[in-house]
VOBA-1610 file (N, C-alpha, C; in pm, whole numbers, padded with zeros to 5 digits, always signed):
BEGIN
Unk+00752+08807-07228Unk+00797+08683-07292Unk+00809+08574-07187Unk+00788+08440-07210Unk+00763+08340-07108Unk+00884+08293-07112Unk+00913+08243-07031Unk+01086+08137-07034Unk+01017+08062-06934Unk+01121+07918-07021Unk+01067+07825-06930Unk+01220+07818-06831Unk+01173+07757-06732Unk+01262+07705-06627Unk+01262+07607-06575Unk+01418+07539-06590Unk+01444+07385-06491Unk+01344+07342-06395Unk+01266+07252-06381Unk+01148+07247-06267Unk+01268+07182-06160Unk+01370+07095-06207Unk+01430+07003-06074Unk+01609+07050-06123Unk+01664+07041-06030Unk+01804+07063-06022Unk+01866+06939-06080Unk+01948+06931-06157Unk+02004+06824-06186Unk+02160+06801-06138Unk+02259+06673-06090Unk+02360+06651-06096Unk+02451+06742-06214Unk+02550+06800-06137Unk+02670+06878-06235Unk+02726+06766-06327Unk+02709+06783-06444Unk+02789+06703-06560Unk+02927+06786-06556Unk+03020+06676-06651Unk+03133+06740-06719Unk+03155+06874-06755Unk+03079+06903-06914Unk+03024+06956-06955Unk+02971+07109-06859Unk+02911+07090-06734Unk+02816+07212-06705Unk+02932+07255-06617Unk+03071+07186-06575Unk+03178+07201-06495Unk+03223+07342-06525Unk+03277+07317-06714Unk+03329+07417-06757Unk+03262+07549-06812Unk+03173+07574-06738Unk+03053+07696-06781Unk+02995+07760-06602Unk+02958+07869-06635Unk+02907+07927-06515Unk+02942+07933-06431Unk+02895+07912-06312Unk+02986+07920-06145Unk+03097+07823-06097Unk+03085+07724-06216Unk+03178+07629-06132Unk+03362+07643-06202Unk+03348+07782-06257Unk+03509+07821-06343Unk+03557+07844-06195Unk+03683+07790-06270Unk+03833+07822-06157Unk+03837+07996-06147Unk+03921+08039-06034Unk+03984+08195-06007Unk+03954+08281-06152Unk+04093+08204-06159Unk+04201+08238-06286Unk+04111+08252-06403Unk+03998+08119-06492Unk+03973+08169-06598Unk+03826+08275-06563Unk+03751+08273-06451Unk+03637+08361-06434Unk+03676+08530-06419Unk+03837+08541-06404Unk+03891+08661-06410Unk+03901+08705-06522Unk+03953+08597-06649Unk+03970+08641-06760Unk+03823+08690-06839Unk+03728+08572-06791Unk+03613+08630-06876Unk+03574+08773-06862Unk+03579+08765-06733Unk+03552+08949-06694Unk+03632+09038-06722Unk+03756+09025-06773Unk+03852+09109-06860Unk+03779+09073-07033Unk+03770+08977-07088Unk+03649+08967-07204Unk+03546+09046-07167Unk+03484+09018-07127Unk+03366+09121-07062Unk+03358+09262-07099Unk+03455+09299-07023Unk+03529+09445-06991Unk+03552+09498-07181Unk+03611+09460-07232Unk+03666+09444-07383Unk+03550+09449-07433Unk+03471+09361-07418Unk+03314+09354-07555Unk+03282+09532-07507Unk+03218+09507-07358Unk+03167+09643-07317Unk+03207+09750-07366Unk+03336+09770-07399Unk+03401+09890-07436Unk+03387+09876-07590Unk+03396+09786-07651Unk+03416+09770-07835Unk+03279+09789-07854Unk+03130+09790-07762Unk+03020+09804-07848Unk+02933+09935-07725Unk+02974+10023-07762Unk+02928+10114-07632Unk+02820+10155-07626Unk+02710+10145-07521Unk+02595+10104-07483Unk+02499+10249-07606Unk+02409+10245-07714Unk+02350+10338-07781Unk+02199+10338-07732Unk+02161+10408-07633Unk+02067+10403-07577Unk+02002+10252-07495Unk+01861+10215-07506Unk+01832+10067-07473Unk+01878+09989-07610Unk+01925+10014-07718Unk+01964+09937-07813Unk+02025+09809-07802Unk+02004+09685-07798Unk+02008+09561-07779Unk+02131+09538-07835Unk+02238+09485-07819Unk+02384+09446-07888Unk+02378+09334-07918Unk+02440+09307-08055Unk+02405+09166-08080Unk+02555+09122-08128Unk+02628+08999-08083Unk+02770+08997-08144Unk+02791+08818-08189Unk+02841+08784-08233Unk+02862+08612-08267Unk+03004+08587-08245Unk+02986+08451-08240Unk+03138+08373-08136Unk+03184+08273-08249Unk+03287+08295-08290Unk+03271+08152-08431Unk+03432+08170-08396Unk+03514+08053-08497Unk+03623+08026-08457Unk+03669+07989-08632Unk+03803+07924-08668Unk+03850+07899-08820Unk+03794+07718-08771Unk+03815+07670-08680Unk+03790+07495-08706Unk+03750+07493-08604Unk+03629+07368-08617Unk+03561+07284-08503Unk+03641+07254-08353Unk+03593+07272-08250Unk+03625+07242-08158Unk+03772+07310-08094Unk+03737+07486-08120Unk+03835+07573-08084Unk+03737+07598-07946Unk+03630+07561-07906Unk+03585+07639-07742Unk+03509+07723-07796Unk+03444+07761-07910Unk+03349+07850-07907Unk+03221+07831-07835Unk+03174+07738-07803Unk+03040+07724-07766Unk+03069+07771-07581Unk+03210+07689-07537Unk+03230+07747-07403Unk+03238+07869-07399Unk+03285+07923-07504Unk+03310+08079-07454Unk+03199+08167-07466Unk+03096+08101-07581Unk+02970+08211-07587Unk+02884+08190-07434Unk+02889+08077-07401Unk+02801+08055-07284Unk+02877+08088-07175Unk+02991+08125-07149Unk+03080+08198-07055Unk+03073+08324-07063Unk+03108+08394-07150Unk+03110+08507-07197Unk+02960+08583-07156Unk+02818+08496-07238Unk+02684+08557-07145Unk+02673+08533-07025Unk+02705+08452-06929Unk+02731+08448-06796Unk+02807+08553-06708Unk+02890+08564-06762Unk+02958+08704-06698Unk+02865+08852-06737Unk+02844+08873-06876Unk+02735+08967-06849Unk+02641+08979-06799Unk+02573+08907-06747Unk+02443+08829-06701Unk+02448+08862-06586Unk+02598+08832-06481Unk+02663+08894-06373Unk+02629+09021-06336Unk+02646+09163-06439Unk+02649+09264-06450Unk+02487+09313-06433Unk+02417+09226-06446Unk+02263+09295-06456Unk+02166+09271-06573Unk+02251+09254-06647Unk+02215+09261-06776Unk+02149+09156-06844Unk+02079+09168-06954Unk+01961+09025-07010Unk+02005+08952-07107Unk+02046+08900-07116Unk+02129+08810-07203Unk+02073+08679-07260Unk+02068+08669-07389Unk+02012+08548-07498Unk+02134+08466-07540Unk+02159+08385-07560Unk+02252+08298-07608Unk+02149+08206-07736Unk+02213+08224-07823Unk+02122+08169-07920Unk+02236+08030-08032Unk+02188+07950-08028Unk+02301+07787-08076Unk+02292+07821-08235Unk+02357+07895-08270Unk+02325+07923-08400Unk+02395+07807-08545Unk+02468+07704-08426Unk+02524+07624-08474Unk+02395+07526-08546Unk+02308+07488-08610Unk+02222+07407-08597Unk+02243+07279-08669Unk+02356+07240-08699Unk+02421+07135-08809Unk+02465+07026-08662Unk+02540+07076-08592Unk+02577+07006-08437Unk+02555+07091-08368Unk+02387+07057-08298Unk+02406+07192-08153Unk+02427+07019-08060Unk+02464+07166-07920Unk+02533+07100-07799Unk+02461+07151-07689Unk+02412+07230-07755Unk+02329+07308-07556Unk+02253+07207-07508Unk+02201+07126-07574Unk+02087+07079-07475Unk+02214+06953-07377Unk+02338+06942-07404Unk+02421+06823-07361Unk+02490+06938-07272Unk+02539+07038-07270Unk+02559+07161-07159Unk+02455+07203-07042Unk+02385+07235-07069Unk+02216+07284-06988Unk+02105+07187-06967Unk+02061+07185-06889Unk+01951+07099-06878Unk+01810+07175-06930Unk+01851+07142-07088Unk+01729+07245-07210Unk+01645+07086-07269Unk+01619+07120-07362Unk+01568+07002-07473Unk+01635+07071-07568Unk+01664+06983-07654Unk+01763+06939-07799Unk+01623+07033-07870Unk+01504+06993-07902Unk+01421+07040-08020Unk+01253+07068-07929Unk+01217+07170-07948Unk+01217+07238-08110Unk+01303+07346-08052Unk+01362+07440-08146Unk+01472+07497-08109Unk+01462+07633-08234Unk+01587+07674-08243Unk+01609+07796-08363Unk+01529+07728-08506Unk+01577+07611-08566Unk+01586+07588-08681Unk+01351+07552-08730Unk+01319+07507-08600Unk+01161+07498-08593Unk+01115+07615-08593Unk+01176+07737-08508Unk+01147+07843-08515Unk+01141+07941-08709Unk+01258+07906-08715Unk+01270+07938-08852Unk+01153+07902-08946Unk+01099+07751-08915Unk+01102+07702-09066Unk+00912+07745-09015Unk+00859+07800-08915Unk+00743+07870-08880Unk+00658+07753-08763Unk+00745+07622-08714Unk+00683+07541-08689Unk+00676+07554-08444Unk+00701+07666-08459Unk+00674+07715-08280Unk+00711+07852-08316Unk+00654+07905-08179Unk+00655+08043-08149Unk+00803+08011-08036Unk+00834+08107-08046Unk+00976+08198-07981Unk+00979+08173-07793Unk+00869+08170-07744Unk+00785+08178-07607Unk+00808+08016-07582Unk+00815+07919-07700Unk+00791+07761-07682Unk+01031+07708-07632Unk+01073+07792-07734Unk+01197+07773-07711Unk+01316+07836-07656Unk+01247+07953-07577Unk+01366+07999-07494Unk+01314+07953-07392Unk+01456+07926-07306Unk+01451+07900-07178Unk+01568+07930-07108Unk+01486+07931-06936Unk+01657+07976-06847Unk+01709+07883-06854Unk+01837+07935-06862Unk+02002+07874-06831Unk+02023+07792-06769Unk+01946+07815-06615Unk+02037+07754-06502Unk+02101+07788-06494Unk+02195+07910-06507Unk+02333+07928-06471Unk+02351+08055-06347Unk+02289+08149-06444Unk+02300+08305-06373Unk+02159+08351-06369Unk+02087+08434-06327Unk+01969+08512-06325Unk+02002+08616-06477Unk+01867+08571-06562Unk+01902+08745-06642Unk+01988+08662-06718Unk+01984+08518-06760Unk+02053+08427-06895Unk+01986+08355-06941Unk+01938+08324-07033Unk+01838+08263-07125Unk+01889+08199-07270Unk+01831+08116-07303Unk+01923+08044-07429Unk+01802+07983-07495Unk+01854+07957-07628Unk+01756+07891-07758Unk+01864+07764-07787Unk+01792+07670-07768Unk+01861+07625-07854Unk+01859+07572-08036Unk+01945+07505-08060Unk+01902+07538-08220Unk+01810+07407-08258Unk+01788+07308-08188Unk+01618+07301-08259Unk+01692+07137-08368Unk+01583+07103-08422Unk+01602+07003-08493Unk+01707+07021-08603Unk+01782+06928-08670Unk+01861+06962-08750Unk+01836+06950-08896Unk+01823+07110-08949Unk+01759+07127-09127Unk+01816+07109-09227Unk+01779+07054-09321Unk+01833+07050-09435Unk+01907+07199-09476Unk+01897+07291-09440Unk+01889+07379-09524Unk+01937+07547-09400Unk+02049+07506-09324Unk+02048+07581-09239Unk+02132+07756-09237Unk+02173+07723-09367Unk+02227+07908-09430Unk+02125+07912-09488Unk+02047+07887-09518Unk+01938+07959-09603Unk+01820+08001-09490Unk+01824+07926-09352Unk+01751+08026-09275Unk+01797+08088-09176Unk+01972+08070-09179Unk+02008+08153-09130Unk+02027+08311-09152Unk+02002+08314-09330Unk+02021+08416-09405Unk+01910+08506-09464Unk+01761+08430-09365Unk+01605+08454-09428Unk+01602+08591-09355Unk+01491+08655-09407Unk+01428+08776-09340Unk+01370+08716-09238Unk+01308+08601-09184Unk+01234+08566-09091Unk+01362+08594-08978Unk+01492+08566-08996Unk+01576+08562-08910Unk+01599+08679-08855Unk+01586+08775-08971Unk+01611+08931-08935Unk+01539+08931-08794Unk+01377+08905-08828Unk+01244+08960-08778Unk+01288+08890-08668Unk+01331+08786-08620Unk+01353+08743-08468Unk+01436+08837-08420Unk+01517+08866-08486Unk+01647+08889-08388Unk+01566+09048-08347Unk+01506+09111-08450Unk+01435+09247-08374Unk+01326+09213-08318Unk+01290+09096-08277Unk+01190+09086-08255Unk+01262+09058-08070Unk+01339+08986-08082Unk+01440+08949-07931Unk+01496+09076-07880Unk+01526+09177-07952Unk+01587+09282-07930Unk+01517+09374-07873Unk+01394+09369-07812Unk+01331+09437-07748Unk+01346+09395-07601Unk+01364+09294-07568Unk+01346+09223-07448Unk+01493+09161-07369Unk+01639+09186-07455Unk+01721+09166-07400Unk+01840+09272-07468Unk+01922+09314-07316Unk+02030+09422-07396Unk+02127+09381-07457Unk+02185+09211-07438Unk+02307+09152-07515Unk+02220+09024-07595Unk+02231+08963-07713Unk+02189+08861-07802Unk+02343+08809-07856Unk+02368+08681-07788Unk+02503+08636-07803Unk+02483+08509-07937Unk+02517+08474-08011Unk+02493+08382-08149Unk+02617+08274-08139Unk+02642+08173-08102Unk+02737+08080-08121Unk+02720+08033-08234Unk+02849+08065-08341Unk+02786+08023-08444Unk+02905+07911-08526Unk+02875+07834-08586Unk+03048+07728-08668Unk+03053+07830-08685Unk+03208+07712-08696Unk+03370+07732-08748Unk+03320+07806-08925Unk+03387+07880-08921Unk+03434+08001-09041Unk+03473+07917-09140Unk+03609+07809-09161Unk+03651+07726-09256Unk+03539+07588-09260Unk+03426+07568-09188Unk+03343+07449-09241Unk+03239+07480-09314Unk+03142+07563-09278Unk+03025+07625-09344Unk+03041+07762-09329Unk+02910+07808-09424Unk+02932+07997-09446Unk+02825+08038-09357Unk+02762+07958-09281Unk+02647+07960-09181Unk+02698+08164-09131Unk+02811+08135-09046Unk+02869+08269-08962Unk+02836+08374-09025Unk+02880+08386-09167Unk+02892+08466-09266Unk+02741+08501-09302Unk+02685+08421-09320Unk+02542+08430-09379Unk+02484+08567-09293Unk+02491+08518-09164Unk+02447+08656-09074Unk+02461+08765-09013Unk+02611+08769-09052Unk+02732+08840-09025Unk+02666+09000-09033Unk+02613+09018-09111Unk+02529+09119-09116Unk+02390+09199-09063Unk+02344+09096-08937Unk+02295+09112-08867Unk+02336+09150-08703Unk+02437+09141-08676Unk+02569+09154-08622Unk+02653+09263-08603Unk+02649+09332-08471Unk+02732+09434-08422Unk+02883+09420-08416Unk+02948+09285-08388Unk+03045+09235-08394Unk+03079+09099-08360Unk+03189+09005-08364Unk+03184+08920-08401Unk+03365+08837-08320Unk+03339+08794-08247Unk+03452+08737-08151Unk+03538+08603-08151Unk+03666+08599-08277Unk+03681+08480-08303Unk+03784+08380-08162Unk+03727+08268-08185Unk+03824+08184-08127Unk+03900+08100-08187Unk+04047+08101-08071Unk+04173+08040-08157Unk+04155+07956-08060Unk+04255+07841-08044Unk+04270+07732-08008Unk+04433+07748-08014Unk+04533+07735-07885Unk+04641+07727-07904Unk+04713+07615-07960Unk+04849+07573-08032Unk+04848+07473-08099Unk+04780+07376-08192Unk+04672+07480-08222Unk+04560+07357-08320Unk+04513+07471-08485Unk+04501+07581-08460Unk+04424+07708-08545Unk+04584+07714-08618Unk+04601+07700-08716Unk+04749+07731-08753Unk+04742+07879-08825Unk+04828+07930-08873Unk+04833+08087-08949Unk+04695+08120-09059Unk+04807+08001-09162Unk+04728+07996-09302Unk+04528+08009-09235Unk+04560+07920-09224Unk+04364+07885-09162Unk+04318+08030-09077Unk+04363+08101-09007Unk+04308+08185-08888Unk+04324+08328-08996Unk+04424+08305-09115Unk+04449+08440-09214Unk+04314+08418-09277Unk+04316+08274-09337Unk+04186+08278-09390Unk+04039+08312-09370Unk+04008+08302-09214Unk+03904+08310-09154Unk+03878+08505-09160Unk+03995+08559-09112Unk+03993+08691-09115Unk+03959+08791-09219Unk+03974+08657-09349Unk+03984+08776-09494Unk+03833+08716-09529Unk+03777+08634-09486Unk+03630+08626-09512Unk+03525+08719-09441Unk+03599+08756-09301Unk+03541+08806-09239Unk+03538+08961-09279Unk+03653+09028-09340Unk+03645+09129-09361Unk+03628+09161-09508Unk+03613+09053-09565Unk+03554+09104-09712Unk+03400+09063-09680Unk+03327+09049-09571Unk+03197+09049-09547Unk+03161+09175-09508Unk+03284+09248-09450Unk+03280+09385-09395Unk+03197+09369-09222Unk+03245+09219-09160Unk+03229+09191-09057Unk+03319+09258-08936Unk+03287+09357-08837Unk+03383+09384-08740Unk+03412+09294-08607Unk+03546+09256-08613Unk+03611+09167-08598Unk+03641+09193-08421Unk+03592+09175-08329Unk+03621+09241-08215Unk+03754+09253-08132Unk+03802+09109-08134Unk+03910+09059-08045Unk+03949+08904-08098Unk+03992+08810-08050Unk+04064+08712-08038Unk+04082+08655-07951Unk+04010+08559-07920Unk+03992+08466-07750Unk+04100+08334-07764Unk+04201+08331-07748Unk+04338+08268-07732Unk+04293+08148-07615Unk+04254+08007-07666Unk+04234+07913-07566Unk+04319+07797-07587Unk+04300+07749-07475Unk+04394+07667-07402Unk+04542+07689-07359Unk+04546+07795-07275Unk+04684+07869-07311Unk+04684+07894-07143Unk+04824+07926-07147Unk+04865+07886-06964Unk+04924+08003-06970Unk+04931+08131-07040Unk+04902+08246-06943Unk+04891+08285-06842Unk+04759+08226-06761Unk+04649+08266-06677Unk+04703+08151-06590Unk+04779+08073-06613Unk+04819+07983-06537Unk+04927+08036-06461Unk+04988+08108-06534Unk+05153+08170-06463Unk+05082+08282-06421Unk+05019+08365-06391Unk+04940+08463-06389Unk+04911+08486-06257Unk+04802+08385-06237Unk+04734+08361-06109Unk+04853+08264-05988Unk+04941+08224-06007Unk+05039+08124-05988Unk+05033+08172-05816Unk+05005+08295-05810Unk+05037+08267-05662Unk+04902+08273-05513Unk+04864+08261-05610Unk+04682+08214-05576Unk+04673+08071-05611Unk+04756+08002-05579Unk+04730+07891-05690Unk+04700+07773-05531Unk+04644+07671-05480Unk+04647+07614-05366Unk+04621+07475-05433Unk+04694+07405-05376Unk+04734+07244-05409Unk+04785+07275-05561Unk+04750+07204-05685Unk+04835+07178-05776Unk+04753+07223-05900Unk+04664+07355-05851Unk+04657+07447-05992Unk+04496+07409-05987Unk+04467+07548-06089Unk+04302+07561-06166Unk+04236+07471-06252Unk+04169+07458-06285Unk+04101+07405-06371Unk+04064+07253-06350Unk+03999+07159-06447Unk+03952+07095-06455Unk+03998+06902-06510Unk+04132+06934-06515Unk+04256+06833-06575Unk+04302+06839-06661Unk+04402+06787-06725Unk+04501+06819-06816Unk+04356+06785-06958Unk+04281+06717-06981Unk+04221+06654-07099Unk+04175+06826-07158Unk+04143+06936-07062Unk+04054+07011-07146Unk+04122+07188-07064Unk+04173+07237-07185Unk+04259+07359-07125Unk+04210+07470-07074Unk+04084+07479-07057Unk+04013+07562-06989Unk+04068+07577-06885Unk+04095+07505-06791Unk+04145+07499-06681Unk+04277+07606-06683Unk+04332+07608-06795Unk+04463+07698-06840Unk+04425+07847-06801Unk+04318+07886-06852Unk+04286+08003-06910Unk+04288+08071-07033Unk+04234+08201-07049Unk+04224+08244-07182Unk+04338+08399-07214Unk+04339+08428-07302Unk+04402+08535-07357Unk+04305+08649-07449Unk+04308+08717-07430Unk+04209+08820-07501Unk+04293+08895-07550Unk+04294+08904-07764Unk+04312+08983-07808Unk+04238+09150-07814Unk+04234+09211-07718Unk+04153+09319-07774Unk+04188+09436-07883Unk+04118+09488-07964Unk+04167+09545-08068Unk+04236+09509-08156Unk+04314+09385-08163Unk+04429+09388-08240Unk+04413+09334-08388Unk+04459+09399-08410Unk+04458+09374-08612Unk+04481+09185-08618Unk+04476+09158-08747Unk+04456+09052-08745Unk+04619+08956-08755Unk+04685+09095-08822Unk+04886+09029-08793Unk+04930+09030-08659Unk+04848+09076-08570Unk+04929+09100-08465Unk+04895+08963-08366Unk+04739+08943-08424Unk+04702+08859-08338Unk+04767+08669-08411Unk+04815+08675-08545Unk+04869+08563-08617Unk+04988+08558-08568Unk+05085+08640-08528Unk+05242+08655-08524Unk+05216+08631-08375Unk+05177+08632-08301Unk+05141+08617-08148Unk+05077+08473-08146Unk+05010+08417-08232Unk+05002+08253-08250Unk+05151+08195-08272Unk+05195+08234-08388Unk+05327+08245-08434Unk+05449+08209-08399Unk+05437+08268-08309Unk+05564+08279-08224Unk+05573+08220-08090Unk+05413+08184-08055Unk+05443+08094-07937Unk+05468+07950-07997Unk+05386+07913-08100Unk+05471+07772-08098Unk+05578+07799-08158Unk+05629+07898-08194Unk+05802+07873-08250Unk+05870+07871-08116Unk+05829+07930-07987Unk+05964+07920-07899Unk+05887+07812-07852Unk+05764+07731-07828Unk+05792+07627-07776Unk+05813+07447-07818Unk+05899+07483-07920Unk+05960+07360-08002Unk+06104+07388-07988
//
């Protein structure tokens, strides 16, 4: 399979700050405790390709950082890793990576490029590769939900051992859902102070009346990892400024049912009011 690659290095954006090599201590520790967690929740079945999706209950919980974090750290490990923008209503990779916006997943779909025309490296790690999702379709659960989609994803599944899917928010479109079934498992993100109960209960009971397995719970913007690392900490802390909590770190639900992981939202903003 051909991948294309960056011909020229470009200036670090914002944006490419909070992805890949340039994470603080503190949250590149956590991913590799994520890491550690996927590895163990989907245990390796021969060369069988793992395929899992990153979706969240509302827009702009960090899913897209975390899918492209999350394949970076595996990517670390050896391993071949696809990141695929399954978002195709608002993709963002090409404003993260130095990719092109189109043609992408949704051209791929509708039969208008071959697969060879729209992946490309990362830039980030060796052994990371990404699609992005391509022009934006009228009609993007319905090819998210096509047999043609099937046929890629086995068709990708020969050539990489992890296929990571960033896909919307759960409460905006049924996009997630649509493919949910193509899908080994499925890694939601919360957003501290923003994902409230009601909404994150809701996301869970769609997910499991899809009969979607639910992996963990990626807890962002949360200072955890801040008190954590505290004594590694040199001048006045990790991350990237107060505007964007990455810099905080993350929390990884692993295993946990879906009350355990709501009452643990729950209860942090009750003690901190």
């Amino acid at each position: 399979m051909n991948v294309r690659r960056p011909e020229n290095i470009q200036p670090v954006t914002p944006e490419q700050q909070r992805i890949g090599t340039n994470l603080s201590f503190a949250v590149s520790e956590a991913y590799k405790l994520l890491r550690a967690n996927i590895m163990f929740s989907l245990p390796n079945e021969g060369d069988r390709c793992r395929v899992l999706g990153v979706t969240s209950s509302l827009p702009s919980e960090g899913k897209s950082t975390t899918s492209l974090n999350l394949a970076c750290s595996i990517a670390e490990t050896g391993k071949r890793v696809l990141v695929i923008e399954g978002d195709m209503r608002l993709p963002t990779m090409s404003k993260r990576l130095d990719v092109p916006k189109a043609p992408g997943l949704s051209n791929l779909l509708a039969g208008l490029c071959s697969g060879n025309e729209i992946i490309h490296h990362s830039g980030l790690v060796d052994g990371l590769d990404v699609m992005p999702g391509g022009d934006i379709p009228p009609n993007p659960s319905e090819l998210l939900g096509s047999e043609r989609m099937a046929k890629v994803v086995e068709a990708l599944s020969k050539g990489y051992e992890y296929i990571i899917f960033d896909l919307p928010p759960i409460s905006s479109v049924s996009d997630a859902l649509v493919i949910s079934n193509l899908l080994d498992g499925m890694v939601v993100v919360v957003r501290r102070d923003y994902c409230d109960q009601q909404t994150l209960a809701e996301t869970v009971r769609q997910l499991e009346f899809h009969n979607v397995k639910v992996l963990g719970f990626v807890f962002t913007y949360s200072e955890v990892l801040k008190k954590k690392y505290k004594k590694y900490k040199k001048g006045k802390g990790y991350g990237y400024g107060k505007g964007y909590g990455y810099g905080y770190g993350y929390e990884y639900g692993y295993g946990h049912s879906y009350e355990a992981a709501a009452d643990k939202v729950a209860k942090k903003k009750k003690s901190e009011k």
